[in-house]
VOGU-3710 file (C-alpha; in Angstrom, 3 decimals, decimal comma):
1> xxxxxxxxxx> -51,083/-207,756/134,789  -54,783/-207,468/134,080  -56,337/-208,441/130,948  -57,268/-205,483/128,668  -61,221/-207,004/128,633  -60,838/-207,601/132,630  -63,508/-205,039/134,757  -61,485/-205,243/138,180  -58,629/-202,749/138,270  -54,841/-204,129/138,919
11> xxxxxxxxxx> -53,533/-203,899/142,215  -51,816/-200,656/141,914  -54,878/-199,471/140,118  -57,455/-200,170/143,284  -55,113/-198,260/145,465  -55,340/-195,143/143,122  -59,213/-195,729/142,487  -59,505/-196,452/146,381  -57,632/-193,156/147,049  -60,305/-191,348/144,720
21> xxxxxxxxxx> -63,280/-192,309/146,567  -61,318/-191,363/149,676  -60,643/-187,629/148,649  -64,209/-186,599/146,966  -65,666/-187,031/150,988  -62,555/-185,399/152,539  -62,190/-182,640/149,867  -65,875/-181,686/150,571  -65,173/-181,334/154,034  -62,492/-179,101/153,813
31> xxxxxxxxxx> -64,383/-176,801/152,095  -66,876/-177,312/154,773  -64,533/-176,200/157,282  -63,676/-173,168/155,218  -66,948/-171,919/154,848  -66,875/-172,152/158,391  -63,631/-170,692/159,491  -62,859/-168,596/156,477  -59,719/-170,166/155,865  -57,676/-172,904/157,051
41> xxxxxxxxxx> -54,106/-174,037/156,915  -51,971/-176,803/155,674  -50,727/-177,791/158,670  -53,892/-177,954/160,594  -55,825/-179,951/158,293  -53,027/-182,657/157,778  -53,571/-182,838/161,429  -57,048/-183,083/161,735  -57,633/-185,598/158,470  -54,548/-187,480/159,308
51> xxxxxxxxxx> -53,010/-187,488/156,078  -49,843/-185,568/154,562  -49,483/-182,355/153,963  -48,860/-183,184/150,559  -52,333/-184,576/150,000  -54,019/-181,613/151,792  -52,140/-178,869/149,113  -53,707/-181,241/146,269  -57,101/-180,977/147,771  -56,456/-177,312/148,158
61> xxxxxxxxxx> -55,581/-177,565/144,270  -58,205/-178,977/143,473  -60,637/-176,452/145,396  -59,193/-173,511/143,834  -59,653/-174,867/140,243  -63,419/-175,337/141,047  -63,779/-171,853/141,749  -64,185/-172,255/145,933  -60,997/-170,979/147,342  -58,047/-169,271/147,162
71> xxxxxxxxxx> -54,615/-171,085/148,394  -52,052/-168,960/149,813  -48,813/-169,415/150,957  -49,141/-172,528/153,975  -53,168/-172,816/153,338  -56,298/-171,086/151,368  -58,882/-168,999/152,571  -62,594/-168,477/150,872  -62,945/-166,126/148,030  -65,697/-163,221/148,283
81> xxxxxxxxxx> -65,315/-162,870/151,911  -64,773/-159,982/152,242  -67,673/-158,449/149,754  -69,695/-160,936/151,847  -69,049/-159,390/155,376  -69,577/-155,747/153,800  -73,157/-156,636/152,629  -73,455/-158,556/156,001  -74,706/-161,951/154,666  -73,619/-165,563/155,473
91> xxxxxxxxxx> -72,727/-168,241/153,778  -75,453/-170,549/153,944  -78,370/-169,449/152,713  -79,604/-172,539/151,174  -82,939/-173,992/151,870  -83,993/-170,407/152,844  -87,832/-171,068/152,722  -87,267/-174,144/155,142  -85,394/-171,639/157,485  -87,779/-169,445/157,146
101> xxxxxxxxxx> -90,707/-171,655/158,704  -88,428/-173,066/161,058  -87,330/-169,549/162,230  -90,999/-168,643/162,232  -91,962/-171,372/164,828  -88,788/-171,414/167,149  -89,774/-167,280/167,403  -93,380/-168,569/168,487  -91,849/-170,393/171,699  -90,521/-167,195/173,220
111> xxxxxxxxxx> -92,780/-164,735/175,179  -91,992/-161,439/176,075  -89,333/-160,695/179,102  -87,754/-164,085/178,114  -83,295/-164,277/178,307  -82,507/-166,400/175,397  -78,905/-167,499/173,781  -79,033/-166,963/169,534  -76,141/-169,123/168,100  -75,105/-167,752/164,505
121> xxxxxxxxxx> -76,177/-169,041/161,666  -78,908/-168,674/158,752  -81,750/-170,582/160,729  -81,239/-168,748/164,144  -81,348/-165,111/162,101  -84,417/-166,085/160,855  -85,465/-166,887/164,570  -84,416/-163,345/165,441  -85,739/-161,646/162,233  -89,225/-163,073/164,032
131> xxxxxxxxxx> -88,689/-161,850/167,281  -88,706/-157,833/166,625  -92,090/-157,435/167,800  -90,945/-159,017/171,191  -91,039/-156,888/174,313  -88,593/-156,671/177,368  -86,060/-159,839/176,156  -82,444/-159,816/176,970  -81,043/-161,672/174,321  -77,815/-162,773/173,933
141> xxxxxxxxxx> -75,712/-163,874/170,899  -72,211/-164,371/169,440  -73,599/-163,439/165,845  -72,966/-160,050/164,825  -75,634/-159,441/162,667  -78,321/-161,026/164,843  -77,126/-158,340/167,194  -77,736/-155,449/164,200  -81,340/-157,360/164,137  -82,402/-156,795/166,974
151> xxxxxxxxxx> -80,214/-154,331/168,873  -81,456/-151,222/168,034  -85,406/-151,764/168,531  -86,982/-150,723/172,310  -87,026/-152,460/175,088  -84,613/-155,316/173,758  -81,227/-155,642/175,619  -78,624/-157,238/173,400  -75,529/-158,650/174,904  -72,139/-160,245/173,024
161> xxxxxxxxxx> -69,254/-161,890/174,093  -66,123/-160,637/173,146  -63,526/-162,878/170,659  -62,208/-163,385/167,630  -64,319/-162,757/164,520  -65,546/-165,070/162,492  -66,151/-163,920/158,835  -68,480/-166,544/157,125  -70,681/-166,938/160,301  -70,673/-163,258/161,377
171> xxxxxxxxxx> -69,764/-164,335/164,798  -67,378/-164,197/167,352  -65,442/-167,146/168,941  -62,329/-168,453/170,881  -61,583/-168,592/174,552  -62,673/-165,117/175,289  -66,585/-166,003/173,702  -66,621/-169,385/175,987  -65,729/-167,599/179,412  -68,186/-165,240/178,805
181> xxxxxxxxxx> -71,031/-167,569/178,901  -69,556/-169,454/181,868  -71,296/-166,818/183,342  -74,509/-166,625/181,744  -77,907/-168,182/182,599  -80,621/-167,697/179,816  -84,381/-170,212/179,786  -83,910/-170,664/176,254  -81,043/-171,582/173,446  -81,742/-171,626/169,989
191> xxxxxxxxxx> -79,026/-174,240/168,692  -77,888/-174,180/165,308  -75,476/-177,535/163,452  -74,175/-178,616/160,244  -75,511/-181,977/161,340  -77,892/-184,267/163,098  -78,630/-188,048/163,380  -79,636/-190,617/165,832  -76,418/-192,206/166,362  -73,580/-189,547/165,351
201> xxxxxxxxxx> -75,621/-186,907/167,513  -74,801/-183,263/166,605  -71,606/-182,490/164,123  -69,771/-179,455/162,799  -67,359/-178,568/160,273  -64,729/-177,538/162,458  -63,207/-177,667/166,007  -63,197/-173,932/166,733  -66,567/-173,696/168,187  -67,538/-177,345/170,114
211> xxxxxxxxxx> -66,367/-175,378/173,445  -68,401/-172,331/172,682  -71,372/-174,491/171,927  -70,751/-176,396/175,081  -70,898/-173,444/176,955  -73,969/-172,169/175,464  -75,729/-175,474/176,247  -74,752/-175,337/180,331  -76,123/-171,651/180,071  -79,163/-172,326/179,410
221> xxxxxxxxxx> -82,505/-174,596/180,856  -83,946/-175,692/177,677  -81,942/-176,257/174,148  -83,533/-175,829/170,945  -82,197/-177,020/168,168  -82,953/-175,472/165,000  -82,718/-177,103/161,881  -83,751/-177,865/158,328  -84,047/-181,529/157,550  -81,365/-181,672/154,731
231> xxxxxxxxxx> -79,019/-181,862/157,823  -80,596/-185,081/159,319  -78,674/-187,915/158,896  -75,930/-185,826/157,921  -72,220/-186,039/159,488  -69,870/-183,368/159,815  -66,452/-182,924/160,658  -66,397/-183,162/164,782  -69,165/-184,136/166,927  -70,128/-181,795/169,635
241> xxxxxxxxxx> -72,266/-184,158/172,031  -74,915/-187,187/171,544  -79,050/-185,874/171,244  -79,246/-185,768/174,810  -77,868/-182,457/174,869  -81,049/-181,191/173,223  -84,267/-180,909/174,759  -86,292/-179,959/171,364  -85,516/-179,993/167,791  -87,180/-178,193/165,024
251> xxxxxxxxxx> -87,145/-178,582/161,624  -89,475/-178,807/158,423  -91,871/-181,085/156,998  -89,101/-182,781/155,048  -88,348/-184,803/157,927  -89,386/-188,777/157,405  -91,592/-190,068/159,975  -89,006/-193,205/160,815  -86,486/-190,342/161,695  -89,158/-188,395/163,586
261> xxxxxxxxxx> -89,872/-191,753/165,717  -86,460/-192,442/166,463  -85,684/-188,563/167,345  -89,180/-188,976/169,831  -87,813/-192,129/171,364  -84,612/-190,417/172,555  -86,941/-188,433/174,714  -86,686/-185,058/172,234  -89,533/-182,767/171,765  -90,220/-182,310/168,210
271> xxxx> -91,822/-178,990/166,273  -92,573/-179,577/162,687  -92,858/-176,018/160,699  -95,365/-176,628/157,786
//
């Protein structure tokens, strides 16, 4: 038994305190993974964090009484979502001035009569809010709104894969999506990612899109990532692919220049919006 003036827990105590440290980093990427997918299940996350399903409904719990989902009957989906996808927004739209400059130089590296690949996402739709004065480009994109951006103005062609929609990204995914841009061949992909570092490479909340992205990177020459430098040195849920993938990456002044070395000394062109 420990002493009542004793600082280190008892043994069963360090287990519970160990489990609490545990479940803070796992609970916030659940909710990652929501605000990605929409909503998730019981079953699938026991899977994918490897621990009971028991644990997973108490995260869940614990979600809904901070005010960030809503559990249903085998899992718990996002509240808001669908007011969200009436008024057409996403659900990142933090750091929007960031974005903004980074969307503002990414749109400066494409020329008219360019084919380029838009992933979803808040930084790529400020890439394509940038590009409306752009003549002749064919650009295609799994993000709905993107499409709304820019498919009505002259002399832009706007193409989309089919799939399964995606409410918090506006996008559209699954099998369907990735054989469509088997067949695809654009110069330029603007990349967005939850996260980017030296050694973890690029990271995302979930597993439904690593394929999709994968397929978007063989489609086209030259991959630009496009990101705001909250997400460097930041891990996600699953990893998509080391920095070779990438041909460019840019981000915002925010960046430190010991990460902008190492990021130059894996061979990676980098843009720094100001």
């Amino acid at each position: 038994m420990a002493s009542s003036t004793g600082s280190a827990p008892a043994p069963s105590d360090r287990g519970e305190a160990l489990s609490g440290l545990l479940s803070e980093p796992r609970r916030r990427k659940i909710l990652e993974w929501i605000q990605e997918e929409g909503s998730a299940r019981v079953r699938e996350l026991s899977r994918a964090f490897e621990v009971s399903e028991a644990t997973i409904r108490q995260d869940l719990e614990r979600l809904e009484n901070e005010g960030h989902v809503t559990r249903e009957h085998g899992g718990a989906y996002l509240r808001d979502t669908a007011a969200q996808v009436g008024a057409l927004k996403l659900q990142h739209t933090e750091n929007m001035e960031k974005k903004r400059r980074i969307g503002a130089l990414a749109a400066a590296q494409v020329t008219d009569g360019e084919t380029l690949i838009l992933d979803a996402g808040s930084t790529t739709t400020e890439v394509a809010l940038r590009l409306t004065d752009r003549r002749d480009l064919t650009v295609i994109t799994n993000a709905l709104n993107i499409a709304l951006i820019l498919g009505g103005l002259p002399g832009m062609a706007v193409h989309m894969p089919g799939g399964q929609f995606k409410a918090p990204t506006l996008s559209l995914s699954g099998d369907r999506s990735v054989e469509y841009f088997k067949n695809i061949f654009a110069g330029k992909l603007f990349l967005a990612t939850a996260g980017v570092a030296v050694d973890t490479g690029l990271t995302y909340p979930s597993f439904a899109d690593l394929q999709l992205k994968e397929a978007m990177i063989r489609a086209a020459s030259h991959v630009y990532l496009v990101a705001d430098s909250t997400k460097i040195n930041r891990s996600s849920f699953t990893r998509l692919g080391a920095l070779e993938v990438i041909n460019s990456f840019i981000t915002d002044d925010g960046i430190s220049d010991a990460d902008a070395q190492a990021f130059e000394r894996r061979g990676i062109r980098l843009l720094i919006a100001e």
